[in-house]
N, C-alpha and C positions, 0 to 999 in steps of 0.2 A: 504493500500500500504506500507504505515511504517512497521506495522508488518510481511509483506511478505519478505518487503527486510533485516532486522534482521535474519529471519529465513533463507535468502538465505544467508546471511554472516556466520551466525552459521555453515551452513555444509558444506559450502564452507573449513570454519577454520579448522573442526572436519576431513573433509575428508585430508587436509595435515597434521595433527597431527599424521591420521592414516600412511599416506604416508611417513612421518618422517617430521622434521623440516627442512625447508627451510631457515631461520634465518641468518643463517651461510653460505649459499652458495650462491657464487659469479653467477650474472645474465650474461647471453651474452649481448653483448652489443645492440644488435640488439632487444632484449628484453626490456633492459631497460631503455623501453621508453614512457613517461606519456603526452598526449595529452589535452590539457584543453579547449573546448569549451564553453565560457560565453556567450551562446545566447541570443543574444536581442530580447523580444519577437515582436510575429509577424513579423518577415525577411526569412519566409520560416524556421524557424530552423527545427519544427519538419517532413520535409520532409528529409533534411539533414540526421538529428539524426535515423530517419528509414532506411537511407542507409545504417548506422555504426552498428546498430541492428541486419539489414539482414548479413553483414557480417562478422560479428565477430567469429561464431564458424569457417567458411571456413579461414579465416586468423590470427585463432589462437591468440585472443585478448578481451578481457575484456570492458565493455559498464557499464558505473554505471551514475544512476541520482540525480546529487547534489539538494536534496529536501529541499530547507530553509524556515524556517515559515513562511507563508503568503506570499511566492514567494519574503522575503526581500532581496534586492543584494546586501545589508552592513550586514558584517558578524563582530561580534562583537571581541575585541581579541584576549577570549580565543577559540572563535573559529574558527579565523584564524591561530593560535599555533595547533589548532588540524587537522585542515584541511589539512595543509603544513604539519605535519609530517603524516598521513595516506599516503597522498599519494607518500609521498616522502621514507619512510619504506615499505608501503604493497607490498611485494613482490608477494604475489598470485595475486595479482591482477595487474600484470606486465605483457605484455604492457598493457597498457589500456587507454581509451577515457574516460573523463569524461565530462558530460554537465550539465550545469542549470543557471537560471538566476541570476547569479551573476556577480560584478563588477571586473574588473581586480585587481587581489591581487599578488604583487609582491614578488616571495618566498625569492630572494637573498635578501630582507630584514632581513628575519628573519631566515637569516645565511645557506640557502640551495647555496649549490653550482652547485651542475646539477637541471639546473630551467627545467620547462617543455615546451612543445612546444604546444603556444597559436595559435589559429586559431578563426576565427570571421565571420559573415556578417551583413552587413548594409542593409538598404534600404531607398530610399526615406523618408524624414523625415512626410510629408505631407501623404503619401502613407499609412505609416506606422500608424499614428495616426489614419486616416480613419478605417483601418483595425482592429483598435485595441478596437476605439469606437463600432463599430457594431459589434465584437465580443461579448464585455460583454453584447449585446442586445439579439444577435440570437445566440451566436455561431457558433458551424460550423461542416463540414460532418464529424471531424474524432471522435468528442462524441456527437451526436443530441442529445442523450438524459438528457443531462447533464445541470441544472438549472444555469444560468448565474447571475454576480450580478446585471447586472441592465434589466435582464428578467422582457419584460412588458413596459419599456419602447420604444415608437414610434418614438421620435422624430427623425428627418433625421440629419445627421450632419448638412446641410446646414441651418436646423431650429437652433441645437443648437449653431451655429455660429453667426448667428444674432442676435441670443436670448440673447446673451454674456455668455453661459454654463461654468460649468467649468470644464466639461467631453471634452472640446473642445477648451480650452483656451492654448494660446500660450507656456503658460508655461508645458503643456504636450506635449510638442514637446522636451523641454529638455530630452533626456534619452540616447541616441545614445552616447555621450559627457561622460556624467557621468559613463556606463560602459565600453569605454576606461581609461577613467583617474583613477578610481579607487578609494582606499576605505579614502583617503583624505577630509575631510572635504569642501574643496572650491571646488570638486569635483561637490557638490550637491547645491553648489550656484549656481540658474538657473542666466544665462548672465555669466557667469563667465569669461573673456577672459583668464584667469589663466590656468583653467579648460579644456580649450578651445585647448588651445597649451601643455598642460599633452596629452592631446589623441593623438593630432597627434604622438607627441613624441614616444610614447607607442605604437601605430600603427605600427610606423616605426621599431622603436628601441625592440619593445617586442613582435611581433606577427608575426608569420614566414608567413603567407599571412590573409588577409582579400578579405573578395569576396564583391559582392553586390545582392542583390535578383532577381535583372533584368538579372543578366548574370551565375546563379546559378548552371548552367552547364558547365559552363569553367570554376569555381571556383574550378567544382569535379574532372573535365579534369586534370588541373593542381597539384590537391593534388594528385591524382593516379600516377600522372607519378614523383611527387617528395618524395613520401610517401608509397610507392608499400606494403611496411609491412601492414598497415591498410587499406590502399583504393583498391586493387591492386580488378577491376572489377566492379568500383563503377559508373565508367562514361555508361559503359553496362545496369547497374542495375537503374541507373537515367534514362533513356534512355527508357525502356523496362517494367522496378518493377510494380507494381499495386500503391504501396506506394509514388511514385516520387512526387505524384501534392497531396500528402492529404493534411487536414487541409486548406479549403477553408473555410471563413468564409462567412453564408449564407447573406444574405438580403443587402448586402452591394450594397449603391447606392453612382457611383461616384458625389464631389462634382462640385459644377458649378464655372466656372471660377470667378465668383462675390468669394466664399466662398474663392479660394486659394489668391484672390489678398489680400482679407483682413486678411489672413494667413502674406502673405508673406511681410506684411507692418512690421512685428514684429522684433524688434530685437534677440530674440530668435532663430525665425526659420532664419531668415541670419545667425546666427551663427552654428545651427545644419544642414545648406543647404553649409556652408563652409566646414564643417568637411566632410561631406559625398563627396561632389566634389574632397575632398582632395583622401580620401579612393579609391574613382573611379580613381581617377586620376594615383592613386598607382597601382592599380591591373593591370589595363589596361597596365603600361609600365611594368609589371612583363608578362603582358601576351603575349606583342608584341615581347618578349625578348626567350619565352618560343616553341612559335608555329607559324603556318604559315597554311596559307589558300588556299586551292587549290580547284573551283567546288564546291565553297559556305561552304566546310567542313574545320575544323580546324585540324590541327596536330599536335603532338607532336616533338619537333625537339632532334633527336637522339643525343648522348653525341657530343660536339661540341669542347672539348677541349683533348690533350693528352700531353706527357711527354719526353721528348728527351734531348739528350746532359746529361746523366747521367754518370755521375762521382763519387768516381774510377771504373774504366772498372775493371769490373768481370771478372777473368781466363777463 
């Protein structure tokens, strides 16, 4: 895959050398514009991420997946200096989406001025861990064939929960927190309350919407009608695609209410079940503010503001 996408950069590059240099000329502004999706895994991303796939050549925009070794979300210095300026130079590849599991990295650190526009979803912290244990068991429909790390193992989560496992231990519920907050060290101190209040912050303050998994079609709803350059048919294609629901992970059996009370005894998941209430809590008043329900369907509500009492009066 590494090798494919170098050679897909290479004639990417070769064919605007042929074209002329781009370098030097000024982008629209409509253009330029860099979307950064740090998905968490397991929240549905790569159903998401298959929307933005599907529509990229129809609206004219660019799809790249940030592949970090061994899927690490801390990106080391010098490759967050390289990271930030790729994407903050490569004008061929303007607009563009990029996605992978990385932690939020903040460009106006390291002296970008047009930061990019962060987008996100969460899920259920509990949900999300179940999902994520019996993934690395069975995997799931969108590579069956593809050997998992802990292929072969049987146990049910509920086994490894009373077992005291640590494919299941509390502290794998910290992760939601950590790729908010970002590439900080107390970041990744699980309990953190520091940690804790970085994400909201960052939520609020640095990510133009976060969705949730549970409601992953208003999330798309909402981005199409405020982002029409990259979504503009997404909520149709969520709706309709073959793609919408992939990536179910198989053999997964829900846990029993015994498994989440002793989850939910931890100070951990109080803390990563605060953060997500918080997120829910967000979206839902961006989306009550946004649309309106009529015969169970959701709508988009048309521009709601105009401009008057303009002065001085034009001849």
């Amino acid at each position: 895959e590494r090798a494919i996408a170098r050679h897909e950069v290479r004639e990417i590059e070769q064919r605007h050398t042929v074209d002329g240099p781009r370098q030097d000329v000024a982008l629209d502004e409509e253009d330029d514009v860099v979307i950064i999706y740090n998905r968490v895994p397991k929240t549905a991303s790569t159903s998401f991420t298959n929307i933005a796939y599907d529509l990229c050549a129809k609206n004219k925009y660019h799809v790249l997946h940030i592949n970090t070794t061994k899927n690490n979300p801390v990106m080391s210095l010098q490759d967050q200096v390289r990271f930030v300026k790729n994407v903050t130079s490569w004008k061929e590849m303007k607009p563009g989406f990029y996605h992978g599991h990385i932690s939020y990295l903040d460009f106006a650190k390291l002296g970008v001025k047009k930061k990019p526009i962060y987008i996100n979803v969460i899920r259920d912290p509990i949900e999300r861990l179940v999902s994520y244990y019996y993934f690395l068991r069975f995997g799931d429909d969108y590579r069956p064939g593809l050997r998992r790390r802990k292929q072969g193992d049987k146990k049910t989560f509920d086994e490894c929960v009373a077992a005291g496992g640590s494919d299941c231990a509390p502290e794998k519920l910290w992760l939601q927190i950590p790729f908010f907050c970002g590439h900080s060290s107390e970041c990744w101190n699980v309990g953190s309350r520091w940690a804790l209040e970085q994400a909201k912050y960052n939520l609020i303050n640095e990510y133009f919407l976060v969705g949730v998994t549970e409601e992953l079609e208003d999330f798309i709803m909402l981005l199409e009608a405020a982002l029409p350059r990259f979504f503009r048919g997404a909520t149709e294609l969520y709706r309709t695609g073959k793609k919408s629901h992939l990536r179910k992970t198989t053999e997964k059996k829900l846990p029993t209410k015994e498994t989440i009370a002793k989850l939910q005894q931890s100070e951990i998941w109080k803390m990563e079940n605060e953060f997500y209430e918080f997120a829910l809590e967000q979206f839902q008043f961006v989306r009550a503010h946004a649309v309106r329900e009529k015969d169970g369907e959701l709508y988009i509500l048309a521009q709601n503001f105009f401009y008057e009492k303009i002065y001085p009066k034009s001849n």
